[in-house]
N, C-alpha and C positions, 0 to 999 in steps of 0.2 A: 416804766410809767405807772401809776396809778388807774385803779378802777375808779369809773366816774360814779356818781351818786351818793360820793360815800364822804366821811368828814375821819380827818386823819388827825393822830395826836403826834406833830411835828413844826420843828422850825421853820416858818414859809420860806425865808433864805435858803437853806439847806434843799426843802423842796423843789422850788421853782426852777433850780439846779438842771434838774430832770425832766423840765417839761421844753416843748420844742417852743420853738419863736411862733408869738402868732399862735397860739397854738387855742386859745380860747377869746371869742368874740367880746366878748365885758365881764373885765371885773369891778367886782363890787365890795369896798373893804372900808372898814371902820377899826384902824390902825391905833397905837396908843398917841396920845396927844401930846405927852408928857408936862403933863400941867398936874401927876404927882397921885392921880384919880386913883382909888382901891376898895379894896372890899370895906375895909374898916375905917375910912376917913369919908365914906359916903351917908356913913350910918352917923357922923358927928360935924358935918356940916350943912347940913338945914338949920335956919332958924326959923321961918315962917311956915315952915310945913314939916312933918317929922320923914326922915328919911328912912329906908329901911336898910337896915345890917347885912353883909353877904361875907362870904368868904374870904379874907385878904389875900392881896395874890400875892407872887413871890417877889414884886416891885418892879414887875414889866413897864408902869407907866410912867420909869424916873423921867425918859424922855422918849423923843419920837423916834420913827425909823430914821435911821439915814440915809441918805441922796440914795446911795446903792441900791436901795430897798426900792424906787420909784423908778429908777432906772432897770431892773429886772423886771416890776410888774412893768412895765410900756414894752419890754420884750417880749413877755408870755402874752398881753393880751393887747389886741385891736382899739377897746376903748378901756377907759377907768371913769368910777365915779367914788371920789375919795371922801370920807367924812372925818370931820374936823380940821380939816385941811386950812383953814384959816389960825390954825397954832404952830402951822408950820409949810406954808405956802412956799420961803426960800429954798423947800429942800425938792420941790417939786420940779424944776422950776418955771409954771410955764403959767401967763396968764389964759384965763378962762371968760367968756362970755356967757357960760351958760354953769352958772352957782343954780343948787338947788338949798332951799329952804324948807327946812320939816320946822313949822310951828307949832308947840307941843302943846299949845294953850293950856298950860299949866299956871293960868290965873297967878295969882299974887304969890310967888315963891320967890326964894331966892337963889331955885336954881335957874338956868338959862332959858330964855322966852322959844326960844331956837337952837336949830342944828344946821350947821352950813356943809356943803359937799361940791368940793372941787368934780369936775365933768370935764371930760376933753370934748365934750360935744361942741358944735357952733353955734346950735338955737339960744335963745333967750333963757333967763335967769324964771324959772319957773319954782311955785312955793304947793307945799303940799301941807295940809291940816289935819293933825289928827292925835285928840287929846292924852297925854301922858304922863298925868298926873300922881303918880302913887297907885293908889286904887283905884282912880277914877281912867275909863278910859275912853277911845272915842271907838270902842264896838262893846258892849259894855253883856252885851250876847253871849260873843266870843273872846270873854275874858283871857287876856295870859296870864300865866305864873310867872313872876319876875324871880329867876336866876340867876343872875349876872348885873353886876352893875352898870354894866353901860349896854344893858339892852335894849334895840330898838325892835317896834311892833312887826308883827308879817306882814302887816296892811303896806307897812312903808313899801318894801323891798317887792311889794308886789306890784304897786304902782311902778315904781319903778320898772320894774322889768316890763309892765303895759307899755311905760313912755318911751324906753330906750333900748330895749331889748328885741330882737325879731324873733319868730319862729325858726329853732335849729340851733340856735344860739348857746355855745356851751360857756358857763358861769363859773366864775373862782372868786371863791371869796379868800384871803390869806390869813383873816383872824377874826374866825368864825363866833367868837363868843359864845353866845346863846343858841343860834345855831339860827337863828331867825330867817338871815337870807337865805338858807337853801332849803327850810320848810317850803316858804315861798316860791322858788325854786319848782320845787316837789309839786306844789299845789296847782302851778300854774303852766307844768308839764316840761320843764327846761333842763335839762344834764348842767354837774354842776363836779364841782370839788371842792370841798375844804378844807381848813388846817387851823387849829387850835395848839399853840403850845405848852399851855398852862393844863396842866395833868387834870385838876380838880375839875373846872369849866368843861373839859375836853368831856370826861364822863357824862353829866350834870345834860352837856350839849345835846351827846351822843343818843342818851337816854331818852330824851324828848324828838330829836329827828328821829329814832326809827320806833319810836313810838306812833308818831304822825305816817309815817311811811308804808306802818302796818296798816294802817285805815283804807279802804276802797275809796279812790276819786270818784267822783261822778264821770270825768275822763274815760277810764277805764273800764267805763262798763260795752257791753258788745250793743250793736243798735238795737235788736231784740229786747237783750233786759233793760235800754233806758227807757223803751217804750213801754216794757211792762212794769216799772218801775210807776212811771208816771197816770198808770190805772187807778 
């Protein structure tokens, strides 16, 4: 098995191989869409807003996973919450009552006004807001550094884990990208695993979690020092 906490530069098929059934309460994955998305076709298709240039990858995103791939993750984990899943729902295959929506309020663009995410949950179809625009964004504080083309904010993936996530709860993400969900992960005290197979991202990734990971929680501190913190 794997040590938890940590983000692996490996095939999540290959991987998941090796993990028991059940064996993690929710995953959380942002899979390729295959709608053909990459480093360098990101930077030349904005018209209304200028896109920004990354890395090209080595053409992960010709197409989706295949069925196999959803059928392993429903092995290893208890729930899923899949995004983009609306480019390839038939390989899933299973309807969902509870679609979440990330609204990027990304005003007048031509890229997508939104982001859907298939949920094995039962509740209702719940939308979350939070601007991601380019430069602009909606903690504008706690600016990210966008790495990856198809990065989404911590904010998201921490809501998430508020709405759907218990206490105890161990997280896999299969294609980690940016590395976003297990900052989040990280920040909001949750064991986690990931897997990136794209060597450059996987670094890029790696380098910014345990960057974040070196920082003190507030979490972590002993009650004495949060009290004297708070002096």
């Amino acid at each position: 098995m794997y040590d938890l906490n940590h983000l692996y530069n490996l095939d999540c098929m290959e991987a998941m191989q090796q993990i028991p059934d059940g064996y993690f309460q929710l995953a959380i994955v942002d899979p390729p869409c295959g709608i053909g998305e990459n480093g360098k076709r990101n930077a030349t298709r904005g018209r209304l807003a200028k896109a920004q240039a990354y890395t090209p990858y080595f053409g992960y995103d010709k197409d989706a996973p295949p069925p196999e791939y959803f059928a392993e993750l429903r092995r290893v984990s208890h729930n899923q919450i899949i995004f983009g899943a609306n480019h390839f729902i038939s390989r899933i295959p299973f309807d969902s009552a509870c679609w979440i929506v990330w609204d990027k309020e990304n005003g007048r663009t031509d890229f997508a006004d939104c982001e859907l995410a298939w949920t094995s949950f039962k509740s209702a179809v719940r939308i979350f807001r939070f601007r991601w625009q380019g430069m602009l964004q909606g903690d504008m504080k706690n600016r990210e550094i966008r790495i990856h083309p198809n990065q989404k904010p911590v904010r998201l993936y921490e809501w998430l884990l508020r709405e759907y996530a218990n206490p105890g709860d161990l997280i896999l993400d299969t294609h980690a990208g940016s590395a976003s969900s297990l900052i989040a992960c990280h920040n909001l005290g949750f064991d986690f695993l990931g897997f990136e197979i794209d060597e450059v991202y996987f670094e890029r990734a790696r380098q910014r979690l345990e960057s974040v990971q070196a920082q003190i929680r507030f979490m972590d501190l002993a009650p004495q020092e949060i009290q004297n913190s708070k002096m």
